[in-house]
Rosetta silent file (secondary structure, phi, psi, omega in degrees, C-alpha in Angstrom):
SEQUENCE: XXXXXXXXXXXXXXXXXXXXXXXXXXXXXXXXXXXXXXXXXXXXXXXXXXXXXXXXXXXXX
SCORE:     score description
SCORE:     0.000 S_00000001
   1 L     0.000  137.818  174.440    0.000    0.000    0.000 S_00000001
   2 L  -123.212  173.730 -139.797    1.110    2.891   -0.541 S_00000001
   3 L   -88.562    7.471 -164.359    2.045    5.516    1.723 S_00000001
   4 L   -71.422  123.556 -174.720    1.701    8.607   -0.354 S_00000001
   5 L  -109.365  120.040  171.896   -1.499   10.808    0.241 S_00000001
   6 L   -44.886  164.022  116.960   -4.130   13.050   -1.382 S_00000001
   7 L  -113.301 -170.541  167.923   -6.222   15.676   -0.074 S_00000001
   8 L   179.200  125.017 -177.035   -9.204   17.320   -1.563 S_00000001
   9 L  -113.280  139.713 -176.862  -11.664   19.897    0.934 S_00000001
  10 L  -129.627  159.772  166.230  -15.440   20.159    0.074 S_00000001
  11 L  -135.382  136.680  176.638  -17.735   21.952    1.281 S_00000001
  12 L  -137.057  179.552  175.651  -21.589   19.897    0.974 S_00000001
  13 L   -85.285  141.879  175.759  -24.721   20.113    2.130 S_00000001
  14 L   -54.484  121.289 -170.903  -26.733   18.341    4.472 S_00000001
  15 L   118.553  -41.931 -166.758  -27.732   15.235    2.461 S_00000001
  16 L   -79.496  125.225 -172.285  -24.728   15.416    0.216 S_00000001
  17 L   -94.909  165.725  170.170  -22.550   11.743   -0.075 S_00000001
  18 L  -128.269   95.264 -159.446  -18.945   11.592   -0.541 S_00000001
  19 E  -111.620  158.919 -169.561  -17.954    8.559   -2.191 S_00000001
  20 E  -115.825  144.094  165.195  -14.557    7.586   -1.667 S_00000001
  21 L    72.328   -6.272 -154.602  -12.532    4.421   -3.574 S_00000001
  22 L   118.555 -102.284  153.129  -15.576    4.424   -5.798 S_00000001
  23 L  -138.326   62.294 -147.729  -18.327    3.301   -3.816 S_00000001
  24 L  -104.110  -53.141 -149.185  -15.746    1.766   -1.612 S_00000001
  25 E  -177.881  107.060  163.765  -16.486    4.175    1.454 S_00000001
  26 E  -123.449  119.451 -144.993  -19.230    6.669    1.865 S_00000001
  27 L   -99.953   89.668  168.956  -19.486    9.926    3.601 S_00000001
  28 E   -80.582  135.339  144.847  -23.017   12.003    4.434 S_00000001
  29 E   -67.044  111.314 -171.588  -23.700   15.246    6.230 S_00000001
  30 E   -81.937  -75.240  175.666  -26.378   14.024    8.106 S_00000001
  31 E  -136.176  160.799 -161.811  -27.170   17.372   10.124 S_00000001
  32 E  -168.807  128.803  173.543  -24.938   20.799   10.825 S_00000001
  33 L  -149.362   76.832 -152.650  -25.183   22.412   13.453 S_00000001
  34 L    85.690 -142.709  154.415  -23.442   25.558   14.741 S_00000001
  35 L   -76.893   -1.558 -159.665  -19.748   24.035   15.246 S_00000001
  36 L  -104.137  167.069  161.667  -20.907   20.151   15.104 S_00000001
  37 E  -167.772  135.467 -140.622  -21.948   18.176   12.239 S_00000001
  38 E  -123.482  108.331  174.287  -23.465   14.805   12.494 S_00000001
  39 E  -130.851  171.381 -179.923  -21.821   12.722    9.396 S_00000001
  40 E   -98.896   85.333 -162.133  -22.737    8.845    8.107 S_00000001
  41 L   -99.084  142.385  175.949  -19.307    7.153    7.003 S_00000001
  42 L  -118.530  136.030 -166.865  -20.771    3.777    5.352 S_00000001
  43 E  -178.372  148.565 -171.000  -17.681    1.103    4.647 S_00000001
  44 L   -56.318  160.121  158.497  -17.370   -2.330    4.077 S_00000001
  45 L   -38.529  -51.214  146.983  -16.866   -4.464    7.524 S_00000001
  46 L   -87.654   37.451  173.148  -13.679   -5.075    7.031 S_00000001
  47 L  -118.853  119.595 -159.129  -12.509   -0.941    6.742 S_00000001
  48 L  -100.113   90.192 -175.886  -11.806   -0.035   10.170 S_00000001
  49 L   -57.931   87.397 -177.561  -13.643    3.782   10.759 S_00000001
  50 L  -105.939  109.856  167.228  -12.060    5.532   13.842 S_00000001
  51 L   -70.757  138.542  164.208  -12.702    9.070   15.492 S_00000001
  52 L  -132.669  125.558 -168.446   -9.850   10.642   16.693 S_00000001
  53 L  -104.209  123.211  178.701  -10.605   13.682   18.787 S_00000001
  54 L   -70.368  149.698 -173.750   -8.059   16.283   19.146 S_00000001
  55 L   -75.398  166.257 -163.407   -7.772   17.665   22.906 S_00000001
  56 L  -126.375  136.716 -179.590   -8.933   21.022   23.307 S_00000001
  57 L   -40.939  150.349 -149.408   -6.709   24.132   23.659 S_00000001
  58 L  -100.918  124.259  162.385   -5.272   25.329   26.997 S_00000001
  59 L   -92.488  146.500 -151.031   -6.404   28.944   27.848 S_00000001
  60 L   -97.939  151.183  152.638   -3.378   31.175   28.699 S_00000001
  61 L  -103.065    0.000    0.000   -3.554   33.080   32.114 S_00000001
């Protein structure tokens, strides 16, 4: 596999798919809201889907 990587930033709509690989791996906005947005990632069984939440900044004193 290899290790080199793409990006590509959208902006969609509530509703709006993403398909990834083909139809490989697929990404909805479910609902947006504010800062939050509620998405659908759809993926075969064996494609392992993980959040990873970044920690939230330190306020200076």
């Amino acid at each position: 596999m290899s290790k080199e990587k793409g990006s590509l930033t959208l902006d969609i709509r509530p509703g709006e798919r993403v398909m990834i690989g083909g139809e490989l791996v697929e990404v909805e906005l479910v609902h947006k809201s504010g800062q939050h947005a509620r998405i659908k990632v759809t993926a075969p069984t064996n494609v392992k889907i993980e959040l990873v939440k970044k920690s939230a900044p330190m306020m200076a004193e």
